[in-house]
DOVOBA-407016 format. One line per field, with one value per residue (C-alpha): residue in three letters; x, y, z; residue number from 1. Coordinates in Angstrom, 2 decimals, decimal comma, always signed. Layout:
% residues N
aa = [ALA  ...] .
c1 = [X  ...] .
c2 = [Y  ...] .
c3 = [Z  ...] .
i = [NUM  ...] .
This chain:
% residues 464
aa = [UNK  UNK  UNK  UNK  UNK  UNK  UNK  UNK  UNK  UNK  UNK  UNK  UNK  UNK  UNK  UNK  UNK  UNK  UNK  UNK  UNK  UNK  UNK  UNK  UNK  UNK  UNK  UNK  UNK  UNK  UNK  UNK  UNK  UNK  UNK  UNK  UNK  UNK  UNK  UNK  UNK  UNK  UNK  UNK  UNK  UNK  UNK  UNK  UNK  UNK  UNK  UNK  UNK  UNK  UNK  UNK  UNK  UNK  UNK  UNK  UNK  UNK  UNK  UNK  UNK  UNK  UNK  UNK  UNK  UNK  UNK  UNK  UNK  UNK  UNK  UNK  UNK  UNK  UNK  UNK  UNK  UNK  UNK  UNK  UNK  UNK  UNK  UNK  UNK  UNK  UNK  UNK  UNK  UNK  UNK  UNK  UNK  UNK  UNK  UNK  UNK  UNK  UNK  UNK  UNK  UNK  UNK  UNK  UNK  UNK  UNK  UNK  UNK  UNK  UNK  UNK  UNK  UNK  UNK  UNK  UNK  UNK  UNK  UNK  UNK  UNK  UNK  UNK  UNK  UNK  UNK  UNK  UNK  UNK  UNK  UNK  UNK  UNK  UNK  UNK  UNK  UNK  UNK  UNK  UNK  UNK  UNK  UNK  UNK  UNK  UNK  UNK  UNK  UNK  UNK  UNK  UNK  UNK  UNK  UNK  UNK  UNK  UNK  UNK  UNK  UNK  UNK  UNK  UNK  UNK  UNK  UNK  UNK  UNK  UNK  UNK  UNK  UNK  UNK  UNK  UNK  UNK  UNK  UNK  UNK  UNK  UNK  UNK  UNK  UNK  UNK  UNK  UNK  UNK  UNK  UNK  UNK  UNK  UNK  UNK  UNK  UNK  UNK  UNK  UNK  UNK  UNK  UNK  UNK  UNK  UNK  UNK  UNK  UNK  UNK  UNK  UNK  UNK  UNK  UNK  UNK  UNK  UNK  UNK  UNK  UNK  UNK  UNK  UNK  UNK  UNK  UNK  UNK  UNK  UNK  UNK  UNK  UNK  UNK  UNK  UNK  UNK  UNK  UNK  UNK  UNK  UNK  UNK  UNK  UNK  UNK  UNK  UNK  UNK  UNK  UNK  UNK  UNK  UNK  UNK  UNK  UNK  UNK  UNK  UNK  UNK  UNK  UNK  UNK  UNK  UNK  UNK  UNK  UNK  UNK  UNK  UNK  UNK  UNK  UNK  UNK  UNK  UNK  UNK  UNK  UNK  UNK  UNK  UNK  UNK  UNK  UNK  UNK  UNK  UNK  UNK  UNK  UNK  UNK  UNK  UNK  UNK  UNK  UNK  UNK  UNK  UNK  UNK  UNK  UNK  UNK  UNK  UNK  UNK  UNK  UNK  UNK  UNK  UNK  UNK  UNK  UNK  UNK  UNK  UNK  UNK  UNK  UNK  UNK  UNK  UNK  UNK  UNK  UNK  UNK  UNK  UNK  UNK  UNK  UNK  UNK  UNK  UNK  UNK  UNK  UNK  UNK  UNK  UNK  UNK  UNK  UNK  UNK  UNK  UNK  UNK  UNK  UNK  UNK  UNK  UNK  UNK  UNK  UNK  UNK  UNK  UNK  UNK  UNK  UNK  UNK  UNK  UNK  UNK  UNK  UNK  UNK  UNK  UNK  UNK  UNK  UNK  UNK  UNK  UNK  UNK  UNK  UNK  UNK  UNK  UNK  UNK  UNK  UNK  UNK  UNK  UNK  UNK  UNK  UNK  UNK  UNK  UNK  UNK  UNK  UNK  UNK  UNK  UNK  UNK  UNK  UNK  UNK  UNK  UNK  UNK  UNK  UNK  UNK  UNK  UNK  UNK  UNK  UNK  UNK  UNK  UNK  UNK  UNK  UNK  UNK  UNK  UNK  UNK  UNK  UNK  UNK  UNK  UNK  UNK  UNK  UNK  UNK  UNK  UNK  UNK  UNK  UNK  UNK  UNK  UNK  UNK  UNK  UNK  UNK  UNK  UNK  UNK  UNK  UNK  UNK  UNK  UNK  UNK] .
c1 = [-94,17  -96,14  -98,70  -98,44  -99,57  -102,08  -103,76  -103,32  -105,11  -107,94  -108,82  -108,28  -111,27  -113,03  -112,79  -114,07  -116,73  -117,71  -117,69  -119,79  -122,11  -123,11  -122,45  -125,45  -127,90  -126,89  -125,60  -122,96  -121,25  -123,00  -120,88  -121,93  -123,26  -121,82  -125,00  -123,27  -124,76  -123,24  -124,89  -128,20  -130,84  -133,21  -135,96  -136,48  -136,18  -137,21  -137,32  -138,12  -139,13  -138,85  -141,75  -141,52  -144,69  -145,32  -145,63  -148,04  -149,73  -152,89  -154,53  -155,87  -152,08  -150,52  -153,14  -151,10  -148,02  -149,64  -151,32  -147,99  -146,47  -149,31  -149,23  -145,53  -146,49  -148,46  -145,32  -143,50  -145,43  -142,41  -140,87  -141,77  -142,38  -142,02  -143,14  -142,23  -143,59  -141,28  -139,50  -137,43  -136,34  -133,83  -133,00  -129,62  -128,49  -130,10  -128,04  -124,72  -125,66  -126,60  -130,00  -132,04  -133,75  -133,54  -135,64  -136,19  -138,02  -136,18  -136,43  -135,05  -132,90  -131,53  -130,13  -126,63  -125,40  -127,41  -125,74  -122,59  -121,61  -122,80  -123,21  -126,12  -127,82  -127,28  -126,96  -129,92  -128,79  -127,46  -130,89  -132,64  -131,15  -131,74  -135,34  -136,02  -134,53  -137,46  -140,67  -143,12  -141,37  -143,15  -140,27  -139,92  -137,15  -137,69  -141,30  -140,68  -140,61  -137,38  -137,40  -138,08  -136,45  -132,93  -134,37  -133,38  -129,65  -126,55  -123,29  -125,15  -126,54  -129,94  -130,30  -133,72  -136,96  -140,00  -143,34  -144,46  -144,44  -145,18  -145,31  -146,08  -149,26  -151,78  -155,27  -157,59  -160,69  -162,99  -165,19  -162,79  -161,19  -165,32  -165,72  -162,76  -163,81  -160,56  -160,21  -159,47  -155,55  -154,22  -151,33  -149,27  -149,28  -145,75  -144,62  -145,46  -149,58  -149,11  -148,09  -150,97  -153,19  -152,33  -151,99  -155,61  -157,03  -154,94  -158,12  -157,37  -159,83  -161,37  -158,20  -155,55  -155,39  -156,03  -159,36  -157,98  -154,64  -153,48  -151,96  -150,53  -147,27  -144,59  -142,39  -139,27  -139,44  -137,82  -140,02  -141,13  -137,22  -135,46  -137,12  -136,38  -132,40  -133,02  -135,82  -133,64  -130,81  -128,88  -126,99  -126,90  -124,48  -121,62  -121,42  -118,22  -116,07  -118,21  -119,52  -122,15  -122,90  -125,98  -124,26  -121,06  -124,03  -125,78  -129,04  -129,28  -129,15  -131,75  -134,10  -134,14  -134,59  -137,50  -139,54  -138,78  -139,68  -143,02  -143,18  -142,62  -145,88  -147,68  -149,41  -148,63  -149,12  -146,36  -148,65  -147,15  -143,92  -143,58  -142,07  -143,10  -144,44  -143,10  -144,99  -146,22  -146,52  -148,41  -150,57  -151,16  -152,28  -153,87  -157,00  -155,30  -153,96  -153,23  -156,39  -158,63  -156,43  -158,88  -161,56  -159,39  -156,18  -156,98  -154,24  -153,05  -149,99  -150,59  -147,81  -148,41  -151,32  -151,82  -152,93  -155,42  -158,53  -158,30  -157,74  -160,76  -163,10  -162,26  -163,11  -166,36  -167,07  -167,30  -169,14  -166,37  -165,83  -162,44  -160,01  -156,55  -153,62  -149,71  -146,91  -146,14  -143,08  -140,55  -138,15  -136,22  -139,06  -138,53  -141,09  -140,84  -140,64  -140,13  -140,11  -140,01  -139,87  -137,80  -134,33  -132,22  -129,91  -126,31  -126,32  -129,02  -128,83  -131,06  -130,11  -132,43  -135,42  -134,74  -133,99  -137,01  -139,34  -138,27  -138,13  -141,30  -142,57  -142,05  -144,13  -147,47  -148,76  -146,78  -148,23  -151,79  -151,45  -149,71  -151,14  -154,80  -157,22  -156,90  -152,69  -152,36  -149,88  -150,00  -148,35  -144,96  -145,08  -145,86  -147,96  -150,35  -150,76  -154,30  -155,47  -158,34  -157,55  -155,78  -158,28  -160,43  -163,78  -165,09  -164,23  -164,24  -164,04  -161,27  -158,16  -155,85  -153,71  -152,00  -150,57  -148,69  -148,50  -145,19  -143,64  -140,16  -139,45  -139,42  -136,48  -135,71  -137,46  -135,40  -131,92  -130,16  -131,16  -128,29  -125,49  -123,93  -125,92  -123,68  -123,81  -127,41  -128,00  -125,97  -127,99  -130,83  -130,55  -129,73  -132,99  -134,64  -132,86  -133,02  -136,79  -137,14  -135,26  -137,75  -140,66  -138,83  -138,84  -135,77  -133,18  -130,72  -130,57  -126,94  -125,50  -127,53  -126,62  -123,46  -122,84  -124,61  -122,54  -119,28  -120,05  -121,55  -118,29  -116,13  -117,91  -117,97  -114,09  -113,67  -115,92  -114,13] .
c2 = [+14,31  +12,10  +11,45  +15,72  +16,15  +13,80  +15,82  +19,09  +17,74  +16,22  +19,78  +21,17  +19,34  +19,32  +23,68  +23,14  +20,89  +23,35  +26,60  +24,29  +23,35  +27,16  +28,28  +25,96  +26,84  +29,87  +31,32  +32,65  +32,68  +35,24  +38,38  +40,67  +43,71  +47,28  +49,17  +51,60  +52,12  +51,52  +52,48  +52,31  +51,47  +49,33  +47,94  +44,40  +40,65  +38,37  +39,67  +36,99  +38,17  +36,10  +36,82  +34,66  +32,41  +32,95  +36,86  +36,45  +33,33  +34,38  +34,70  +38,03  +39,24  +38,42  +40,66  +43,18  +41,94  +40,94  +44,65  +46,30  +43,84  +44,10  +47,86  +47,53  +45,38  +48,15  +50,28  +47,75  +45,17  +43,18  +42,65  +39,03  +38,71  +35,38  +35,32  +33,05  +32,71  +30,49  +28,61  +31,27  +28,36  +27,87  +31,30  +31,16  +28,27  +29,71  +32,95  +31,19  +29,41  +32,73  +31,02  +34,25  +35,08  +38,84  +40,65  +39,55  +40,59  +40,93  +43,30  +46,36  +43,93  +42,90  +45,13  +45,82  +42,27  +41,75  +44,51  +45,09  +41,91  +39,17  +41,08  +40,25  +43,25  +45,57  +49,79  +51,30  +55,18  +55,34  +53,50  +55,59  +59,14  +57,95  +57,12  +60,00  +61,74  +59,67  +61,79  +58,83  +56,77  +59,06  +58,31  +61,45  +60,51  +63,47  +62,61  +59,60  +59,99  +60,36  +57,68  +54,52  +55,51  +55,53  +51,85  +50,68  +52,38  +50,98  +52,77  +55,66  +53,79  +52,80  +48,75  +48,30  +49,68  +49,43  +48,44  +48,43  +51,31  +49,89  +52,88  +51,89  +53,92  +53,56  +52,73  +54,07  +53,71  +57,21  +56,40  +56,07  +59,53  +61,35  +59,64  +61,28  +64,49  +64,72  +65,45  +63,41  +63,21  +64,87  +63,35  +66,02  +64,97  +64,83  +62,82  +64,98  +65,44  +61,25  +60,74  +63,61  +61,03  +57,89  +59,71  +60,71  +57,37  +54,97  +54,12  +51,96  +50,27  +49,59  +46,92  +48,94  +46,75  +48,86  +48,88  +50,62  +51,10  +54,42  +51,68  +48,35  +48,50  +45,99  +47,33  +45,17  +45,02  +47,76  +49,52  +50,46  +51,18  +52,59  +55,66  +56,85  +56,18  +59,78  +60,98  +63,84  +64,27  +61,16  +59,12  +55,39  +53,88  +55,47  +53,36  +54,91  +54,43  +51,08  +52,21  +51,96  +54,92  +53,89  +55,76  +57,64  +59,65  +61,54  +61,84  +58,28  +57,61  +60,26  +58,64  +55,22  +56,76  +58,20  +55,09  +53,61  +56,18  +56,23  +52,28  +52,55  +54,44  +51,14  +53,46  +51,19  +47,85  +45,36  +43,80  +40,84  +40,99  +37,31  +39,04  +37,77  +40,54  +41,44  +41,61  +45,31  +45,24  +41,73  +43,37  +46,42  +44,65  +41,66  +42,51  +43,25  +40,88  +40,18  +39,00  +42,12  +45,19  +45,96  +46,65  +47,89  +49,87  +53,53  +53,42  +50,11  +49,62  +48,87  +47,60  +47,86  +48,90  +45,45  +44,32  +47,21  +45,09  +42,60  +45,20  +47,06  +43,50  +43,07  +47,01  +46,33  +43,00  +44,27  +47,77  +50,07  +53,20  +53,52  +55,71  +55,60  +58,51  +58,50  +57,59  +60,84  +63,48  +63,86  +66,87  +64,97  +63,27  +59,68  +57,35  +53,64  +52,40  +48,82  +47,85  +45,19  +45,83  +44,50  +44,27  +43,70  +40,01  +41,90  +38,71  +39,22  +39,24  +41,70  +44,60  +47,16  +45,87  +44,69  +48,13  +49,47  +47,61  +47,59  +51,36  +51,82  +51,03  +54,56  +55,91  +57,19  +54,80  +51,73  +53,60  +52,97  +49,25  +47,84  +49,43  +49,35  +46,89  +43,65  +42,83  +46,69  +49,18  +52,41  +54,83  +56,12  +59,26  +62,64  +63,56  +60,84  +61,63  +62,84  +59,97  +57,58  +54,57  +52,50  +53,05  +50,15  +50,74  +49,29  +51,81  +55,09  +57,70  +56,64  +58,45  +56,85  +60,17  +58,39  +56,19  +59,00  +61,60  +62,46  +60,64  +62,46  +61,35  +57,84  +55,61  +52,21  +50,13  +47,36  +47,61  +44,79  +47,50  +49,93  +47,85  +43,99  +41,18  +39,86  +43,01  +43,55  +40,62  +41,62  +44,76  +43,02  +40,67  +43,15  +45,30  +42,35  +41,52  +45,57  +45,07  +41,91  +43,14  +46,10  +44,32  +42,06  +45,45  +47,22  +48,11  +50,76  +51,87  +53,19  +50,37  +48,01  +50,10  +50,17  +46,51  +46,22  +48,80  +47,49  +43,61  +45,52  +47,52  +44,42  +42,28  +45,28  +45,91  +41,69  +42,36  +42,95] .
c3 = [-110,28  -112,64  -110,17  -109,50  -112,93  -113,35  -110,08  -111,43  -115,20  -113,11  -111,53  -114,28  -115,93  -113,21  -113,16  -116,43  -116,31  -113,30  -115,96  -119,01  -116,25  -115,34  -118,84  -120,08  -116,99  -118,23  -114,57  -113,04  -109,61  -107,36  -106,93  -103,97  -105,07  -103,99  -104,17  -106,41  -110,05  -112,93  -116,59  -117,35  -114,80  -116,22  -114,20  -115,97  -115,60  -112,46  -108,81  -105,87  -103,11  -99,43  -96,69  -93,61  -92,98  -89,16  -90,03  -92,75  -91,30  -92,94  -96,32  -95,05  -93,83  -96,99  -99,10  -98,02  -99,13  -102,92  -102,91  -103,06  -105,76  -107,54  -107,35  -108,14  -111,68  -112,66  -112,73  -114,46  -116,12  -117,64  -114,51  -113,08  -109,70  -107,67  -104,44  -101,57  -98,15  -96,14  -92,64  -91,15  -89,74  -92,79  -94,03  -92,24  -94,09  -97,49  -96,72  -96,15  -99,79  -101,45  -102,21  -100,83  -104,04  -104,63  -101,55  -98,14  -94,76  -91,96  -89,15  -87,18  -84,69  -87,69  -89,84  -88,65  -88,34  -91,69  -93,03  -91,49  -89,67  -92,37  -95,38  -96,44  -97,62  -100,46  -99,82  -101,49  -101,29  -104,92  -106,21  -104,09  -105,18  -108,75  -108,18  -106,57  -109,52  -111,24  -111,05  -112,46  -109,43  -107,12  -103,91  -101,79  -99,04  -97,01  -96,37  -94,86  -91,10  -90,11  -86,99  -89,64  -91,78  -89,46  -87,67  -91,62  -91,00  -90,78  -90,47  -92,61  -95,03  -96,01  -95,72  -94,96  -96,20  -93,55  -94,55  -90,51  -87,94  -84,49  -82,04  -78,39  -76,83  -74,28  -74,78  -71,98  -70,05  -71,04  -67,86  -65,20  -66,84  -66,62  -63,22  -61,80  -63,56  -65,91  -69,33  -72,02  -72,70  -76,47  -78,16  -77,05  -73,00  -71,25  -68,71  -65,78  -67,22  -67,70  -63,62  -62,30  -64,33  -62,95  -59,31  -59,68  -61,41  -58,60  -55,92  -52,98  -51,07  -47,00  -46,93  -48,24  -51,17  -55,05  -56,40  -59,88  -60,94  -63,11  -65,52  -66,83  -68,38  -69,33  -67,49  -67,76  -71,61  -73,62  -75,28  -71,49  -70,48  -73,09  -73,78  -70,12  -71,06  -73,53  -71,45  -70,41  -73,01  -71,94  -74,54  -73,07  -76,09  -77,76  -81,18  -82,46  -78,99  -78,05  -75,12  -72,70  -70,76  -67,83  -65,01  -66,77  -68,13  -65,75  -67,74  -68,32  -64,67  -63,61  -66,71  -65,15  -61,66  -62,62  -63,86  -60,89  -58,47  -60,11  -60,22  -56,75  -55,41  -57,26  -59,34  -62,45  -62,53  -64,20  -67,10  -68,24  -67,07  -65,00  -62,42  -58,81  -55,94  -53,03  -49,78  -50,33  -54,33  -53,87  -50,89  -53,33  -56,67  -54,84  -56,66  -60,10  -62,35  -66,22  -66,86  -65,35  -66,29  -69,03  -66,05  -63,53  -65,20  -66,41  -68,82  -70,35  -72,52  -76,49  -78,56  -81,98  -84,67  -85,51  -82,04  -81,73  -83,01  -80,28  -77,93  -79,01  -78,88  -75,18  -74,32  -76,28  -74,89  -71,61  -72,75  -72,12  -73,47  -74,72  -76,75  -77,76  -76,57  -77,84  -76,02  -73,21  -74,32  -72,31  -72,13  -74,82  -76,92  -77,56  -78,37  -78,57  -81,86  -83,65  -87,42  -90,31  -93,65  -96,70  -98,00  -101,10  -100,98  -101,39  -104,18  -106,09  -109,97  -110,38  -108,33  -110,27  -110,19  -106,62  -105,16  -107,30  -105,68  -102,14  -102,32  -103,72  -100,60  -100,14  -102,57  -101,68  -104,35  -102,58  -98,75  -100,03  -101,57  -98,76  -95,95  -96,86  -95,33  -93,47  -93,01  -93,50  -91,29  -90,04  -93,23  -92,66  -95,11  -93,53  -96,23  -95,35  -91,83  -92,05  -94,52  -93,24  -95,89  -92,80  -90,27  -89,01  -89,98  -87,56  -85,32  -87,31  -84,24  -82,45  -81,98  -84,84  -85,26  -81,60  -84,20  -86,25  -83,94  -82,45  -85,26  -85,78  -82,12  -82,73  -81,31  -81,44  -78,90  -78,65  -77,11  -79,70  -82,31  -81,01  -79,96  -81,20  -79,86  -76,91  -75,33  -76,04  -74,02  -70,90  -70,49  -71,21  -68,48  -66,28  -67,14  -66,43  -63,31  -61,89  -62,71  -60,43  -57,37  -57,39  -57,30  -54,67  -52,33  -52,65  -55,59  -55,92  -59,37  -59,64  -58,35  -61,09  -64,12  -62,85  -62,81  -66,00  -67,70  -66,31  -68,07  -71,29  -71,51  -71,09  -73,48  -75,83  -75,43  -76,98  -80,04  -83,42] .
i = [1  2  3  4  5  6  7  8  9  10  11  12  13  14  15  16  17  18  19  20  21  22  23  24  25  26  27  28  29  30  31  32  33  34  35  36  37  38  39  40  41  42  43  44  45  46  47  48  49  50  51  52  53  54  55  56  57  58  59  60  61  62  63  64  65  66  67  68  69  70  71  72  73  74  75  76  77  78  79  80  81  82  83  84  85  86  87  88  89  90  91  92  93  94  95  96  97  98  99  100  101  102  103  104  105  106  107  108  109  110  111  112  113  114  115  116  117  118  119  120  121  122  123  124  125  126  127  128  129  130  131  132  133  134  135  136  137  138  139  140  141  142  143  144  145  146  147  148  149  150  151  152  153  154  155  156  157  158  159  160  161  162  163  164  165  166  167  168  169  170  171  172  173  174  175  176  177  178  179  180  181  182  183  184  185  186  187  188  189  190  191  192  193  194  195  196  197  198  199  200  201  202  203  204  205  206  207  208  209  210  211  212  213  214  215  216  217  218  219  220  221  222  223  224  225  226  227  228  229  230  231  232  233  234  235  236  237  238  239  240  241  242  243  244  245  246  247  248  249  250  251  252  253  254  255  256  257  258  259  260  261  262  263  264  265  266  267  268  269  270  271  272  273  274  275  276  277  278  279  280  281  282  283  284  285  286  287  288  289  290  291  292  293  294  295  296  297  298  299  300  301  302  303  304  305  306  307  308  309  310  311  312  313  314  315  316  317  318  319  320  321  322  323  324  325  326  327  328  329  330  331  332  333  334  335  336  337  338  339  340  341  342  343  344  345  346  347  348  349  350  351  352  353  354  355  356  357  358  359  360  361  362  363  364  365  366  367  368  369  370  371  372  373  374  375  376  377  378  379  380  381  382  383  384  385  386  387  388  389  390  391  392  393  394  395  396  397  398  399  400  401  402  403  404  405  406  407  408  409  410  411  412  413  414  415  416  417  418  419  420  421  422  423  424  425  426  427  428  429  430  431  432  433  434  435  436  437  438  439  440  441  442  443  444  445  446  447  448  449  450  451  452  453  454  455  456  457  458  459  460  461  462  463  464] .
């Protein structure tokens, strides 16, 4: 017993050596914070914010980053803000320690297990309903457009803020269009106008082989897939029941039979997918490859704003006249979508100042600092649709409302954005695998979503 008590007196001091030592660093243990408010908001103290090096690998990338604190400071000049530009390499680890500072990036395929799973992020509704209360704030939810905003969503609550809109479109060659007498496509085009194109721009030549291919599209990626799962009112993933519906839904099914009955008249070329021909698709494209798209595909897949200067620099190298279209409706509008923006640590110290700066991303003032110039975005407000600040200037004709247009039809691009991880990965892999067997020569498509929605559903039916 002796030895009993002399244990318990040693932890005892050690408790409170523990307490003196954060009472004269003058800190506490980290407590997660609710989201909810309580008293007085008061926009004050230190906020450090966490940006991930390989995104802004570039002096000219972060500008936008420092445009919207700085903008931010001149809201609040006695807030102090520290910013860090890091390894993602180690942010796991500095999660798990609660060493995340007070704002961090992270991404769309992130924010439920951020949110939900790990508990890492903070709700912003409440900060954001008092803000918008705020009129010198300047945050009007409601003009945000309405697809990013959900892509920062989990279980009905606002996690993450986006800073980046990355609809997929098509860039396109003007002169093989006039050659072929067509007109030039509008934002507006659907599906069917989109396959009467690439029927018309597909040439073959004396040896059967194509001399010019309607388009080059990553086919087996999901940006390229997904939208066909709600092309025609399908809904491939039931969240609330945990389960995947690829042939239990009839619409889903007819979606994915589509794509590939159009893939199948080798009207559209699979850019970039590292998937090996078959005897007729290598026969077909044996004169097109991922190098010479730009000269020989009408309509050729763009992923993101960002990557539409280097795009433009190999149309112009080679004297090309070129323009940019949207993504084509479908009956049920869904264009691809991805995002990044920020988020608040759920064990930050400073949850007021934190959520005031994340959300005045969207502000019209934040739009305009961190979207402007060099590292700069497409903006995400609707009532900035028809502003010319984030255009390249280089290129001042070109058809940038593609960027915006169709913009309250965005979905998530990316399959892991909808559903946990492990199942994310089975259907996936079985995209990818459906994809492969096409190009191989023969697939049936019922019988590959069914085998892919059978695994998803019994992975699914193990997750907690």
């Amino acid at each position: 017993m002796k030895h009993i008590g002399k244990y318990a007196k040693s932890v005892c001091l050690i408790a409170i050596c523990v307490a003196l030592l954060f009472s004269a660093f003058g800190c506490e243990p980290k407590e997660i914070q609710s989201g909810d408010i309580e008293g007085e908001v008061k926009v004050e103290g230190t906020v450090k914010v966490c940006c991930p090096q390989d995104v802004y690998s570039s002096d000219a990338n972060r500008a936008s980053v420092r445009q919207w604190l700085s903008t931010f400071k001149s809201m609040y000049p006695e807030v102090k803000i520290k910013e860090e530009f890091s390894d993602r390499g180690n942010w796991s680890a500095r999660l798990s320690a609660k060493d995340m500072g007070d704002v961090f990036w992270l991404d769309d395929s992130q924010v439920y297990d951020m949110a939900v799973t790990n508990k890492s992020l903070m709700p912003l509704d409440s900060y954001a309903e008092h803000f918008t209360k705020d009129a010198n704030f300047g945050l009007n939810i409601s003009d945000v457009f309405s697809g990013i905003y959900n892509l920062g969503e989990a279980d009905g609550c606002l996690y993450m803020v986006a800073t980046n809109c990355g609809p997929h479109l098509f860039t396109y060659n003007k002169g093989m269009l006039t050659q072929a007498g067509l007109e030039m496509p509008t934002d507006d085009w659907t599906w069917s106008d989109f396959k009467d194109y690439i029927q018309k721009l597909t040439l073959t030549g004396p040896d059967g082989s194509l001399t010019q291919v309607g388009a080059a599209m990553k086919v087996n990626w999901d940006p390229m897939f997904v939208p066909f799962f709600f092309a025609y009112g399908g809904q491939w993933c039931d969240t609330v029941n945990k389960k995947v519906n690829l042939t239990t839904d009839e619409n889903v099914l007819k979606g994915v039979e589509e794509f590939v009955s159009v893939i199948q008249t080798k009207q559209i070329f699979p850019w970039q997918t590292g998937i090996s021909l078959g005897d007729d698709y290598s026969a077909a494209f044996a004169n097109i490859n991922n190098n010479n798209v730009i000269s020989t595909a009408a309509f050729w897949h763009l992923d993101h704003f960002a990557n539409l200067a280097a795009r433009a620099a190999q149309y112009e190298e080679q004297g090309i006249e070129w323009d940019v279209v949207a993504f084509p409706l479908f009956d049920y509008p869904a264009t691809p979508c991805g995002t990044f923006g920020y988020g608040v640590f759920s064990y930050t110290s400073n949850p007021a100042a934190a959520a005031a700066l994340v959300l005045s991303i969207y502000t019209q003032a934040g739009q305009k600092a961190i979207n402007q110039g060099v590292g700069g975005a497409i903006p995400l407000l609707s009532s900035l649709k028809e502003e010319t600040f984030w255009h390249m200037s280089s290129y001042p004709d070109k058809n940038y409302g593609a960027f915006v247009a169709n913009s309250e039809q965005y979905v998530t691009a990316l399959v892991r954005c909808q559903v946990p991880a492990a199942v994310a990965s089975i259907v996936e892999d079985g995209m990818a695998q459906l994809f492969k067997d096409l190009y191989s020569g023969s697939v049936s498509v019922e019988d590959s979503l069914s085998k892919i929605e059978t695994q998803a559903n019994e992975k699914w039916s193990t997750l907690k």
